[in-house]
MOPAC internal coordinates of N, CA, C and O (Angstrom, degrees):
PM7 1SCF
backbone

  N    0.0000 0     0.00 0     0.00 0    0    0    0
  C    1.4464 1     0.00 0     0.00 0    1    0    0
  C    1.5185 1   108.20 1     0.00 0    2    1    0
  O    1.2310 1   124.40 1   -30.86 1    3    2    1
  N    1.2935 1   109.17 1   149.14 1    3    2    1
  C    1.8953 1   117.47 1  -168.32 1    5    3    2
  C    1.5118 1    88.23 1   -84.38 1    6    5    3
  O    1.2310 1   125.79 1   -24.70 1    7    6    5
  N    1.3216 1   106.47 1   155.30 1    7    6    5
  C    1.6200 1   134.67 1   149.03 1    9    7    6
  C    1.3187 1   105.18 1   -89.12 1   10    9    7
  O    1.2310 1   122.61 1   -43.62 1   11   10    9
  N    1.3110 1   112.60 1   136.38 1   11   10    9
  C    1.5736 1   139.16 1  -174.70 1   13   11   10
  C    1.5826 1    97.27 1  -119.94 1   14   13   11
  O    1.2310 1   133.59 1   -46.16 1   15   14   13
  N    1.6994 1    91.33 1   133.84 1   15   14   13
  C    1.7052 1   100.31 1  -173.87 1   17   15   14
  C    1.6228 1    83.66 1   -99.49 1   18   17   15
  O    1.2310 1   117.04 1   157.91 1   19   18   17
  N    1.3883 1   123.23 1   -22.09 1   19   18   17
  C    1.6874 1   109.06 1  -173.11 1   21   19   18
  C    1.2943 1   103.52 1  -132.24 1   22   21   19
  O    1.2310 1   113.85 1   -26.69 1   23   22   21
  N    1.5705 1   129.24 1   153.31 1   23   22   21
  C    1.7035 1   136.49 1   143.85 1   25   23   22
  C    1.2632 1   105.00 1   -31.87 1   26   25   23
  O    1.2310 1   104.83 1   118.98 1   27   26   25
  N    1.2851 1   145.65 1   -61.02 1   27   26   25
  C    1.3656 1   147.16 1  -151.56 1   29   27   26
  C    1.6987 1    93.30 1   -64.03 1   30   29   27
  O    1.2310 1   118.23 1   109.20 1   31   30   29
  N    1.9235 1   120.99 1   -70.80 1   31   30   29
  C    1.0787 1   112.07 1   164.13 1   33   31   30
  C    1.2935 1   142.96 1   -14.12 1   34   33   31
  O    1.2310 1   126.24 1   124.62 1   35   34   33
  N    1.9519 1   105.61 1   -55.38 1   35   34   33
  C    1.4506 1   101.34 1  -159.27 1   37   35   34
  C    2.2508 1    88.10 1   -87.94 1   38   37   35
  O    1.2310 1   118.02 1   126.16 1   39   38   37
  N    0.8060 1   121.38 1   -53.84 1   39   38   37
  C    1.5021 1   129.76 1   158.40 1   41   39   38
  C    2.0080 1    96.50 1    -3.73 1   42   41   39
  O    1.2310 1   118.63 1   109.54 1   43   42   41
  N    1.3437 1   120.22 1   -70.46 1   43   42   41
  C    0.8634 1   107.76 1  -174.91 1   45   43   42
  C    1.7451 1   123.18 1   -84.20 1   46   45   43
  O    1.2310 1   127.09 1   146.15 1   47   46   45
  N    0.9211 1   103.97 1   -33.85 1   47   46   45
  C    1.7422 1    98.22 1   158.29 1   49   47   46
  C    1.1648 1   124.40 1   -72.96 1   50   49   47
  O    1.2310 1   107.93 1   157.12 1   51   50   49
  N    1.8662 1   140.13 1   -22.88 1   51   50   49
  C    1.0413 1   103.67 1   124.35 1   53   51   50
  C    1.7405 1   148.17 1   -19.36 1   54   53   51
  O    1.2310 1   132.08 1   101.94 1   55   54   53
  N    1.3660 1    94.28 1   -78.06 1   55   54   53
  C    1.4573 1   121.03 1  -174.68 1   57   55   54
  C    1.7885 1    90.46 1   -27.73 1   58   57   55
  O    1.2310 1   123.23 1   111.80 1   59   58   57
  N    1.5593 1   111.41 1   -68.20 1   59   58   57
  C    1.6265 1   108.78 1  -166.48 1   61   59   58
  C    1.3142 1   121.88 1   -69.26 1   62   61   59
  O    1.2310 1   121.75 1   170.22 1   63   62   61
  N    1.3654 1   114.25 1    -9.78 1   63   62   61
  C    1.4306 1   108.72 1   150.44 1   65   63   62
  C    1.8978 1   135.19 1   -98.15 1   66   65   63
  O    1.2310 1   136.30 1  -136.24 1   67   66   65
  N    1.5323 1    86.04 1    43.76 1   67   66   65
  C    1.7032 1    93.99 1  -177.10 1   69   67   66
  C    1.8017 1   130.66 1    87.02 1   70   69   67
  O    1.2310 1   137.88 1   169.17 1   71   70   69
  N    1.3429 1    82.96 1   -10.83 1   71   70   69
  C    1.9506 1    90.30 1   171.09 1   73   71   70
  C    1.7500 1   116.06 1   -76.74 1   74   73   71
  O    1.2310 1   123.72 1  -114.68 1   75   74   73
  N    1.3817 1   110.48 1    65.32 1   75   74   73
  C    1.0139 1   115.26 1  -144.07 1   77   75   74
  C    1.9438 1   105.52 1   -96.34 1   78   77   75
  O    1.2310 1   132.27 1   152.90 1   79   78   77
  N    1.3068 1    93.90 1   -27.10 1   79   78   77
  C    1.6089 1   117.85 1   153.50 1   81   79   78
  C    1.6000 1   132.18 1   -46.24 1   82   81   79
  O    1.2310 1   114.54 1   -67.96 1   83   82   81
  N    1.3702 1   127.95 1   112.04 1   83   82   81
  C    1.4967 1   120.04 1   172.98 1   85   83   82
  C    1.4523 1   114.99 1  -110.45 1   86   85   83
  O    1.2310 1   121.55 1   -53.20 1   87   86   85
  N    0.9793 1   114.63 1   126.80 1   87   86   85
  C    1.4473 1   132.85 1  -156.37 1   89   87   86
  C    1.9154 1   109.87 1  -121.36 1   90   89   87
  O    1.2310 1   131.85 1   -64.45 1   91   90   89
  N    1.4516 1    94.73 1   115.55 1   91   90   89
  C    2.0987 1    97.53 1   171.57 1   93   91   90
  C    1.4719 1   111.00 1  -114.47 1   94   93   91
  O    1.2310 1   136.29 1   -27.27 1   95   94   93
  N    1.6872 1    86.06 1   152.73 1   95   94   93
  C    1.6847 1    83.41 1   162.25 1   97   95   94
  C    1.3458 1   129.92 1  -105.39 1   98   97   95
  O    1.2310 1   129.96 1   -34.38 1   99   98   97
  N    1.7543 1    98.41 1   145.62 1   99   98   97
  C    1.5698 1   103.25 1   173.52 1  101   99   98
  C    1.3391 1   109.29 1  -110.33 1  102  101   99
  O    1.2310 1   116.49 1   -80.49 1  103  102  101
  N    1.3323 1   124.27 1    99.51 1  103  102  101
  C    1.5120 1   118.32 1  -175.82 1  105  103  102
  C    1.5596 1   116.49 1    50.80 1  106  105  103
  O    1.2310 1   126.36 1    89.46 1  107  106  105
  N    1.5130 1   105.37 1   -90.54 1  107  106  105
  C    1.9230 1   105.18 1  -150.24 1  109  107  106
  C    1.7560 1    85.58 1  -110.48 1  110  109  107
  O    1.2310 1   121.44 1   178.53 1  111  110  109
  N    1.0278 1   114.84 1    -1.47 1  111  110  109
  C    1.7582 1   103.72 1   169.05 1  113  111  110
  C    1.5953 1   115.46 1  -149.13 1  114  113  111
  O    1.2310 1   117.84 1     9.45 1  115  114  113
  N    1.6169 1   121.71 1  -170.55 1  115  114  113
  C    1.5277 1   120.37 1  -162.61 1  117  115  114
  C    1.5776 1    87.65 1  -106.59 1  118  117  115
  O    1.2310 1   111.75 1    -4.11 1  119  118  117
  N    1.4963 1   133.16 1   175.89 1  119  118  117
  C    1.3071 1   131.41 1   151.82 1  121  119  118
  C    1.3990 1   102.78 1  -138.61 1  122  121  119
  O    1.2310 1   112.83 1   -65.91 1  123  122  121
  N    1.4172 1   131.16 1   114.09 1  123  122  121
  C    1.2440 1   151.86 1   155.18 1  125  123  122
  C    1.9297 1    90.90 1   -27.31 1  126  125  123
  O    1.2310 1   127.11 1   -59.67 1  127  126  125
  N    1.7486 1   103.92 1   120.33 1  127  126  125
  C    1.3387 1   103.00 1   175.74 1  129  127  126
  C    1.8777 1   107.44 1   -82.49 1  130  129  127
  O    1.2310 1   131.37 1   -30.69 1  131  130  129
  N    0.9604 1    95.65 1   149.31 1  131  130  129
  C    1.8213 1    96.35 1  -171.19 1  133  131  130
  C    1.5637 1   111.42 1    88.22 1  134  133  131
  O    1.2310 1   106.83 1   147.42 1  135  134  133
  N    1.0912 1   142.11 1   -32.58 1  135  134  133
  C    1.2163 1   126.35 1   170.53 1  137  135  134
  C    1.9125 1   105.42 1  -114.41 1  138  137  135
  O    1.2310 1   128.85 1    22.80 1  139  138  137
  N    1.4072 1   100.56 1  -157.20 1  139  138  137
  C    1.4013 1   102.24 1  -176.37 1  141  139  138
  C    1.8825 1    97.77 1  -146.14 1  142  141  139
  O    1.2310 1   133.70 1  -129.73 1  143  142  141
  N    1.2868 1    91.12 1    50.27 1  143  142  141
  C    1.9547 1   113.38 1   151.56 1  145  143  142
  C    1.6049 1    99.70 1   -86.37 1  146  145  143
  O    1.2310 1   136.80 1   -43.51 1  147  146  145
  N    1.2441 1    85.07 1   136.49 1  147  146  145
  C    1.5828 1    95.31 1  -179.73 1  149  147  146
  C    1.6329 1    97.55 1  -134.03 1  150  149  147
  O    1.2310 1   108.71 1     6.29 1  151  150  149
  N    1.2018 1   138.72 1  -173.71 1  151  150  149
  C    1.4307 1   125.76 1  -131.63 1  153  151  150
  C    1.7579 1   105.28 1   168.10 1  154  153  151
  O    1.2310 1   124.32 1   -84.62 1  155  154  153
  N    1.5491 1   109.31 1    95.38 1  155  154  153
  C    1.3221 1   111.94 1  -171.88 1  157  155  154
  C    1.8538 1   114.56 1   -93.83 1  158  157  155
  O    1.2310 1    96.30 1   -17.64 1  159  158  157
  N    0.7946 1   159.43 1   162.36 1  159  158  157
  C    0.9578 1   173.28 1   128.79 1  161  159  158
  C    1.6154 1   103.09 1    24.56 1  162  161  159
  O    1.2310 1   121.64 1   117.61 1  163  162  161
  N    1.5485 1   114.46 1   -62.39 1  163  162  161
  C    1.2054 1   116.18 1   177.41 1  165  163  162
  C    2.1885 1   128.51 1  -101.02 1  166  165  163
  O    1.2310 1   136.88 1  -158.33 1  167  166  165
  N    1.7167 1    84.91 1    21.67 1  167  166  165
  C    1.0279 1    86.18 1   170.68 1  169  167  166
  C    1.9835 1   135.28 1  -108.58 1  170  169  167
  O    1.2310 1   129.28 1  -157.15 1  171  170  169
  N    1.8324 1    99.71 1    22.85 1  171  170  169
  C    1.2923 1   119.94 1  -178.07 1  173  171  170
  C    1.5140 1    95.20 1  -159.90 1  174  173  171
  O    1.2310 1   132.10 1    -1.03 1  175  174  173
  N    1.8937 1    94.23 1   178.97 1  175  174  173
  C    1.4179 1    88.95 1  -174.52 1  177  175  174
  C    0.9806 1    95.43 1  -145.43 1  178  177  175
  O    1.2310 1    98.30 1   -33.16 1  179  178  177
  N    1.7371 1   156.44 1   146.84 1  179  178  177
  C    1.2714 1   163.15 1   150.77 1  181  179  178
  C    1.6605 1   121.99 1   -39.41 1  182  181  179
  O    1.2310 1   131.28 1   -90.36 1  183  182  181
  N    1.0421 1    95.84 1    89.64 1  183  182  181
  C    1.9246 1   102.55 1  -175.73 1  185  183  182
  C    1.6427 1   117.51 1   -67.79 1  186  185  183
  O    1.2310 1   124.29 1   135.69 1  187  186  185
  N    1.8118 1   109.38 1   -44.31 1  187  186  185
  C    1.4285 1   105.57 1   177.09 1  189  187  186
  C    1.9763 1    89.73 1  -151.67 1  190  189  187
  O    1.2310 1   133.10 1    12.74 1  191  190  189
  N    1.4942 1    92.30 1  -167.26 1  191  190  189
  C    1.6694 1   101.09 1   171.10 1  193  191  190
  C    0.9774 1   115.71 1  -171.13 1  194  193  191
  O    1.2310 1   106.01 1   -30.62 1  195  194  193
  N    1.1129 1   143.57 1   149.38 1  195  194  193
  C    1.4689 1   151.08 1  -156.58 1  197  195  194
  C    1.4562 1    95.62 1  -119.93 1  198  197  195
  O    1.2310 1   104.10 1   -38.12 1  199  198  197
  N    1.3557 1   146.91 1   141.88 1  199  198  197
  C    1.7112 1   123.68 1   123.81 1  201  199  198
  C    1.6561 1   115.11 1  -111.59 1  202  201  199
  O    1.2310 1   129.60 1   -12.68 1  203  202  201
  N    1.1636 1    99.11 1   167.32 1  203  202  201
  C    1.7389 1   100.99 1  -148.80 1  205  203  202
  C    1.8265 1    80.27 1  -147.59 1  206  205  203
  O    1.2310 1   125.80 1   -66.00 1  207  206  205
  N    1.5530 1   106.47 1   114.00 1  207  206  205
  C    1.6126 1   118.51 1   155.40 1  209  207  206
  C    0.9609 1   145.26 1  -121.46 1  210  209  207
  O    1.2310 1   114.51 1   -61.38 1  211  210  209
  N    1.6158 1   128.01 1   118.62 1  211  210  209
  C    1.4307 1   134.86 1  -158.58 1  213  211  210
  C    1.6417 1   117.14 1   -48.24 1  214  213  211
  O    1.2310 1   121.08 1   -39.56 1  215  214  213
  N    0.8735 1   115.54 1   140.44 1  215  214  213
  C    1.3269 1   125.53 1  -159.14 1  217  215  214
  C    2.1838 1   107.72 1   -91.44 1  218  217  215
  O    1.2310 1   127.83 1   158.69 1  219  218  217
  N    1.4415 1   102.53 1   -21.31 1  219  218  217
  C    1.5308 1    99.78 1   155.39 1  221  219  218
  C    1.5233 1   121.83 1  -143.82 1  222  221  219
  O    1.2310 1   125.81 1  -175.98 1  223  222  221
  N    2.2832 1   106.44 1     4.02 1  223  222  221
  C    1.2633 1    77.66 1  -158.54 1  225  223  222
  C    1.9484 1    65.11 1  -132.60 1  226  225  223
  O    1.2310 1   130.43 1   -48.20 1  227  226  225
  N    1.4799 1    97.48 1   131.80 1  227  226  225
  C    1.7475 1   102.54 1   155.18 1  229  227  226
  C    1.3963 1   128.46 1   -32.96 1  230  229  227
  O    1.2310 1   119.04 1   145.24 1  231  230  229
  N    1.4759 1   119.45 1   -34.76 1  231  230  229
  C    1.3942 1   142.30 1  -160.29 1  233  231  230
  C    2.1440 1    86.66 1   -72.10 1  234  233  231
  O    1.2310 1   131.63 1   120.67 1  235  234  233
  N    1.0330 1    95.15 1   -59.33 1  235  234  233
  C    1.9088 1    87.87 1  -172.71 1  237  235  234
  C    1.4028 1   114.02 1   -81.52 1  238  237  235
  O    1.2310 1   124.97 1  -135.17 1  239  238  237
  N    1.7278 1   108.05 1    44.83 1  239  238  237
  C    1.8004 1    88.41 1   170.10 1  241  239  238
  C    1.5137 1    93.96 1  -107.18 1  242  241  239
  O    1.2310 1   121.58 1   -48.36 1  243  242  241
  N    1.1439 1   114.58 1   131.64 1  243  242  241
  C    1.6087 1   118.59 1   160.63 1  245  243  242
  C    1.4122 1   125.88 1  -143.21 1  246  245  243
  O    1.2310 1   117.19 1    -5.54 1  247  246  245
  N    1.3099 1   122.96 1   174.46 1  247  246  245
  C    1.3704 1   126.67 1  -169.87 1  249  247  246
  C    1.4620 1   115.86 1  -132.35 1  250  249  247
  O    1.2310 1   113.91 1   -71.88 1  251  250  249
  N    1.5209 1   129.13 1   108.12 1  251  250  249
  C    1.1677 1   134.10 1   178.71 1  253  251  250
  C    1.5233 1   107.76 1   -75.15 1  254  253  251
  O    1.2310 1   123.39 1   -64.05 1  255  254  253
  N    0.9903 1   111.11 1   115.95 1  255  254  253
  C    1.6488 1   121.42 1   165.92 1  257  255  254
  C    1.5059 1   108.95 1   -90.96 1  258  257  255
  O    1.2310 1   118.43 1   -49.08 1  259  258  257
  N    1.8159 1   120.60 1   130.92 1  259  258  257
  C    1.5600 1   122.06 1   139.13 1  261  259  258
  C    1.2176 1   105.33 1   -72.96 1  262  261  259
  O    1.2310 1   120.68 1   -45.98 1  263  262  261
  N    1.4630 1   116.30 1   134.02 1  263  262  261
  C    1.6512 1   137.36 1   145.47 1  265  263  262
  C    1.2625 1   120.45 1   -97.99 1  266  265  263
  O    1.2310 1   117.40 1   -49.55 1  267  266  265
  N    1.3522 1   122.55 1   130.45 1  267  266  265
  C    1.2230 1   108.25 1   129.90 1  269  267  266
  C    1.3008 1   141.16 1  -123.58 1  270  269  267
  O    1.2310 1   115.74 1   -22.48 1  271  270  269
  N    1.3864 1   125.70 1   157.52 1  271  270  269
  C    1.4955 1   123.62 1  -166.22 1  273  271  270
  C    1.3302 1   124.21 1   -64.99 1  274  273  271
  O    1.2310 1   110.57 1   -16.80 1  275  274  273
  N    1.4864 1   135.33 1   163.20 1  275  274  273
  C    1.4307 1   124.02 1   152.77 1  277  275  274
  C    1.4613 1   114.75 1   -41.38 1  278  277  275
  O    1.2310 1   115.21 1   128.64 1  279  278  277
  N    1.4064 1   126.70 1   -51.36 1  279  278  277
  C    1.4583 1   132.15 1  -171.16 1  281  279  278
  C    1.4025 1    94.13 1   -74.83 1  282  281  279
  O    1.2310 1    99.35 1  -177.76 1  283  282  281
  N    1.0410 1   154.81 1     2.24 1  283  282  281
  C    1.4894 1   141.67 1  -168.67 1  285  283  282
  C    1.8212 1   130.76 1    64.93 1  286  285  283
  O    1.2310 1   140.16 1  -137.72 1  287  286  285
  N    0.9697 1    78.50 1    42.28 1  287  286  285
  C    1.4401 1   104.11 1   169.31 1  289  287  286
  C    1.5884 1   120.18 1   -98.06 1  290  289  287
  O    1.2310 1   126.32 1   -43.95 1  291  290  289
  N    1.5247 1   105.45 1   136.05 1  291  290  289
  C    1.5661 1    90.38 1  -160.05 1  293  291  290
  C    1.5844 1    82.46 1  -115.41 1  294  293  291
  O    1.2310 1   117.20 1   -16.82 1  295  294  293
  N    1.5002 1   122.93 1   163.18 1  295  294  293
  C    1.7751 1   121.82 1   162.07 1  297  295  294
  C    1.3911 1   101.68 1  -160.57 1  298  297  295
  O    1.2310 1   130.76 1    36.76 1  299  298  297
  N    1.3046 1    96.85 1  -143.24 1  299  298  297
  C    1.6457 1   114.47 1  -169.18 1  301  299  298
  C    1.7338 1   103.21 1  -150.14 1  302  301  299
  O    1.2310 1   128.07 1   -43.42 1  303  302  301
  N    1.5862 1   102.07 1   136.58 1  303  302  301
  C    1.6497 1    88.21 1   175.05 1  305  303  302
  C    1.7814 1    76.52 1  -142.28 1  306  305  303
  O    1.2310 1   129.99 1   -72.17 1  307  306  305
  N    1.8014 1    98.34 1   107.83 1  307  306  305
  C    1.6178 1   107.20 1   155.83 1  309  307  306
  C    1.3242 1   100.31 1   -77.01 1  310  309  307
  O    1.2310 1   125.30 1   -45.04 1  311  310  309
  N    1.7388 1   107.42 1   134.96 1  311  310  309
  C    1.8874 1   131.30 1   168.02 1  313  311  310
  C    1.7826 1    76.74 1  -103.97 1  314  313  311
  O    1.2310 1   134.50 1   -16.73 1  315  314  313
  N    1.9818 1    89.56 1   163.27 1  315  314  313
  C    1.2351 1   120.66 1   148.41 1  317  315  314
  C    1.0259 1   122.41 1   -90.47 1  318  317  315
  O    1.2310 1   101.56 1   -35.27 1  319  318  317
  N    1.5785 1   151.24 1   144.73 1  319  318  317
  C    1.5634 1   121.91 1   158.69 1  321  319  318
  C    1.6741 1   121.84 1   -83.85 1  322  321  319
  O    1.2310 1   123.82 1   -14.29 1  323  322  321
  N    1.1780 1   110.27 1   165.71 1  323  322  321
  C    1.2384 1   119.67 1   177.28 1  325  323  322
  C    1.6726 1   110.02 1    79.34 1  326  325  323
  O    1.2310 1   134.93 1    40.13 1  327  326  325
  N    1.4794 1    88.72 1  -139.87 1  327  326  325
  C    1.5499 1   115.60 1  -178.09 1  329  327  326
  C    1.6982 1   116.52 1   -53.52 1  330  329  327
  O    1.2310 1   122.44 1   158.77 1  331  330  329
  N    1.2753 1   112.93 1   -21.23 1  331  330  329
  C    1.1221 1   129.64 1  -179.55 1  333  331  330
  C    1.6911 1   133.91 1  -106.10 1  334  333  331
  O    1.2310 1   130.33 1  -178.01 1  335  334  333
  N    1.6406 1    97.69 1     1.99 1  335  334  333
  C    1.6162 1   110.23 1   152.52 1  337  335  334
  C    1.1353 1   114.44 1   -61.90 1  338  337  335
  O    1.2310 1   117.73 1   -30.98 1  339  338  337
  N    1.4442 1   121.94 1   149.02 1  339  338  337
  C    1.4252 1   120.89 1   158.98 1  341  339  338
  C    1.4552 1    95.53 1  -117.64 1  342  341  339
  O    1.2310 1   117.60 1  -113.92 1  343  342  341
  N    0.9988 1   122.18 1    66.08 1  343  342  341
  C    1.5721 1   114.78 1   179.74 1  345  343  342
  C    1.7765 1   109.71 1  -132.74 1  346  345  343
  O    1.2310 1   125.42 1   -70.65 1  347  346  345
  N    1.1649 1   107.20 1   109.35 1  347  346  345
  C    1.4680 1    92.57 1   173.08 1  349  347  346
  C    1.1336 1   130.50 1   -48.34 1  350  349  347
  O    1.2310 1   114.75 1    -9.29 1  351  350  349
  N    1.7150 1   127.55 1   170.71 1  351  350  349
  C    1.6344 1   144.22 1  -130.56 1  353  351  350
  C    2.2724 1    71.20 1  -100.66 1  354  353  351
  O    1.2310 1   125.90 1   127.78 1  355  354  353
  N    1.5426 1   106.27 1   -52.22 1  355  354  353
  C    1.6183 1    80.82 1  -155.56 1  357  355  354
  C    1.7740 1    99.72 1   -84.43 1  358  357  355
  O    1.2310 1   112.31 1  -169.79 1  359  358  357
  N    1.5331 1   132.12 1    10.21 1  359  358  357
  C    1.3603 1   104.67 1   163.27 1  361  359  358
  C    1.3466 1   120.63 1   -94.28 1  362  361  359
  O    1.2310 1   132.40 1   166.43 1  363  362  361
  N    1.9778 1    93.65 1   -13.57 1  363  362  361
  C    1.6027 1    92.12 1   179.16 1  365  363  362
  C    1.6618 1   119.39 1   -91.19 1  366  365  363
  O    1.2310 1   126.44 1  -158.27 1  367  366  365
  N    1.4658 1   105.22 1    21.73 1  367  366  365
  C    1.5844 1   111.63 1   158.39 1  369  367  366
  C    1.5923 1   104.04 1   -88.17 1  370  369  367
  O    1.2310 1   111.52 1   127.58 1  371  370  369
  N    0.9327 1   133.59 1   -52.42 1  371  370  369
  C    1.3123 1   120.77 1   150.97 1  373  371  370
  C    1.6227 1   129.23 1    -4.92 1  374  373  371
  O    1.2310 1   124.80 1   139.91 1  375  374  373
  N    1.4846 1   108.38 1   -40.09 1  375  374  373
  C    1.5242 1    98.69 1  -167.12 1  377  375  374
  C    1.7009 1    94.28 1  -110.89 1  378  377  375
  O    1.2310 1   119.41 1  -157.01 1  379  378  377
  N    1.3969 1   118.73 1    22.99 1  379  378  377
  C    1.4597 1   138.08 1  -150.54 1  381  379  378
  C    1.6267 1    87.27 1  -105.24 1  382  381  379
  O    1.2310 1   120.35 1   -99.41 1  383  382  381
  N    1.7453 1   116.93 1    80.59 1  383  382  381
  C    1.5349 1   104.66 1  -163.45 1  385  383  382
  C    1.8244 1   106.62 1  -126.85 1  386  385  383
  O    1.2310 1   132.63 1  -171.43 1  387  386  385
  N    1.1069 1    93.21 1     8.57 1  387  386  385
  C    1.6739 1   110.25 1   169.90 1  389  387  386
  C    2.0700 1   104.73 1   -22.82 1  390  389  387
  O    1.2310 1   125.56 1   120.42 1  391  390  389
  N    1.4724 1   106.92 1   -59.58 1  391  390  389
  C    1.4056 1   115.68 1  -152.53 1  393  391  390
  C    1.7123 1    97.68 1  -108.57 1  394  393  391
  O    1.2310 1   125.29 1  -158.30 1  395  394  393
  N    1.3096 1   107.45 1    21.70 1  395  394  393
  C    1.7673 1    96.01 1   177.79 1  397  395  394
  C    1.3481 1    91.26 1  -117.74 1  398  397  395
  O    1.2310 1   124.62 1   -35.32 1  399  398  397
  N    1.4454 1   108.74 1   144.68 1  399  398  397
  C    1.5434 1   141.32 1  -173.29 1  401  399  398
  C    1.3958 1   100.23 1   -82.92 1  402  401  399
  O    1.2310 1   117.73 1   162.45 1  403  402  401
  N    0.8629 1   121.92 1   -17.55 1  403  402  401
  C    1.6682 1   115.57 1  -173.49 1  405  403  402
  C    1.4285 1   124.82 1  -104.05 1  406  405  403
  O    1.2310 1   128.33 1   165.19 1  407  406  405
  N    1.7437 1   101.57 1   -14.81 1  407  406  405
  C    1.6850 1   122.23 1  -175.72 1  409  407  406
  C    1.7638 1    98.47 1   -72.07 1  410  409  407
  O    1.2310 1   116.54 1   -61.86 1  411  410  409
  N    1.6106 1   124.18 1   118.14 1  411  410  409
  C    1.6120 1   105.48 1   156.89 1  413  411  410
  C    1.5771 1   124.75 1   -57.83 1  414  413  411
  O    1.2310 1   123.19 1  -103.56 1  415  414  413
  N    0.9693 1   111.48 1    76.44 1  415  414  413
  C    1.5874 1    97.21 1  -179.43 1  417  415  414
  C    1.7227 1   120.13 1  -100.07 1  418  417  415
  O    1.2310 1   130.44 1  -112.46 1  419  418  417
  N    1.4797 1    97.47 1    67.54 1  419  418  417
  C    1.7204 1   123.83 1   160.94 1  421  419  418
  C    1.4134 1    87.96 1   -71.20 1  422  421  419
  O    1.2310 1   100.74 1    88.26 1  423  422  421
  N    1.1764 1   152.58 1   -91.74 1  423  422  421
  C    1.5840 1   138.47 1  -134.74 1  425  423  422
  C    1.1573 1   115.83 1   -82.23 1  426  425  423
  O    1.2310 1   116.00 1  -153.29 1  427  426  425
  N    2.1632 1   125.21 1    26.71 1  427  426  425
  C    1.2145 1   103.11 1  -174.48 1  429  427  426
  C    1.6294 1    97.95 1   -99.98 1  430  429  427
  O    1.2310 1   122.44 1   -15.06 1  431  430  429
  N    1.3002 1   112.93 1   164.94 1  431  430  429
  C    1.0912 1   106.91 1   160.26 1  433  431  430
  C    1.9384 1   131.47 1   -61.37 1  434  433  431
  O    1.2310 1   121.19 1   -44.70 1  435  434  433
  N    1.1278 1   115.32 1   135.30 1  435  434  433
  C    1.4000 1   119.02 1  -158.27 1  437  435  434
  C    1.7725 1    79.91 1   -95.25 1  438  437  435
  O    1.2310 1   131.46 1   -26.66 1  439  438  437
  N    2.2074 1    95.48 1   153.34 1  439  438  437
  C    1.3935 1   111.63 1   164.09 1  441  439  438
  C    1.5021 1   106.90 1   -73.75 1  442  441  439
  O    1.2310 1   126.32 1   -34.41 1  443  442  441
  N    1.5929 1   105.46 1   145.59 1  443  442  441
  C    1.3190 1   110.61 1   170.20 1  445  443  442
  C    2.0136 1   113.18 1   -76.34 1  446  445  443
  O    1.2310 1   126.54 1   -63.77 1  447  446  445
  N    1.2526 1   105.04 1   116.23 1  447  446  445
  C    1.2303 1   117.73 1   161.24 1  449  447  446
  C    1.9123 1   136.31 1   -57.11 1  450  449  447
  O    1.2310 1   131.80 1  -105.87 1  451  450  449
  N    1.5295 1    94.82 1    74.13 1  451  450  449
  C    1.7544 1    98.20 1  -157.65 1  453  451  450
  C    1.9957 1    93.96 1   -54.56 1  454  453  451
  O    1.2310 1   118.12 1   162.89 1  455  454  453
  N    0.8957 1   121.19 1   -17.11 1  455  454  453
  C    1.2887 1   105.11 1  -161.76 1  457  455  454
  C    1.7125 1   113.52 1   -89.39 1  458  457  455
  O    1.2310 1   130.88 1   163.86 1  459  458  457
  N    1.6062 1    96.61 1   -16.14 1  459  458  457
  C    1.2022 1   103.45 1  -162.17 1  461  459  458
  C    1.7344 1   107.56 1   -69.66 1  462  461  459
  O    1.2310 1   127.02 1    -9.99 1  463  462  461
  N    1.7852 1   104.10 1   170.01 1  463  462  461
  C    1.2699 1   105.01 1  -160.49 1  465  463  462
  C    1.6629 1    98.77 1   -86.63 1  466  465  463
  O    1.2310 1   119.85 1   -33.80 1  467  466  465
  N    1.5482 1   117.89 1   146.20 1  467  466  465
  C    1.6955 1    97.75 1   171.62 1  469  467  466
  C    1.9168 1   110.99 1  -111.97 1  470  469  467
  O    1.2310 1   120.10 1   180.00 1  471  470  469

């Protein structure tokens, strides 16, 4: 999986591989923009994720998520981090994909290894 230096980037390589869906949050679920699918916790699943951090201002760190739906629908649901999610504590365990075997997580940021040799 590519590293994305920008949202706009990974947005469009998504996009050309079928994430063709844009997805917001309302509190405790997602709402498909343009229709009125709405989207609970257990009704998609997290395919990959990008996170992307502003370089002076907290305000631009965010994280592009692939979804896809139970029905097979593929999209994108950009979060903010922090103070500036509007996403509730139980949908944003949902995007909580550290320990699942099935999440691509090439674009997350890795823990720094204090022990390791440099």
């Amino acid at each position: 999986m590519a590293n994305y230096d920008t949202v706009t980037q990974a947005m469009e390589s998504l996009h050309e591989r079928g994430y063709t869906h844009q997805f917001d949050a309302q509190n405790d679920h997602l709402t498909e923009q343009d229709s009125d699918v709405k989207l609970k916790g257990d009704d998609f699943l997290v395919d990959e994720f990008h996170r992307f951090e502003g370089t002076s201002d907290p305000g631009d760190e965010m994280t592009v998520y692939a979804i896809t739906t139970n029905n097979g629908k593929k999209g994108v649901f950009v979060a903010a981090q922090g103070t500036y999610s509007a996403v509730s504590p139980e949908l944003m365990a949902k995007f909580n994909v550290g320990e699942r075997p099935t999440v691509n997580t090439d674009g997350a940021v890795q823990p720094i290894d204090p022990f390791a040799a440099n």
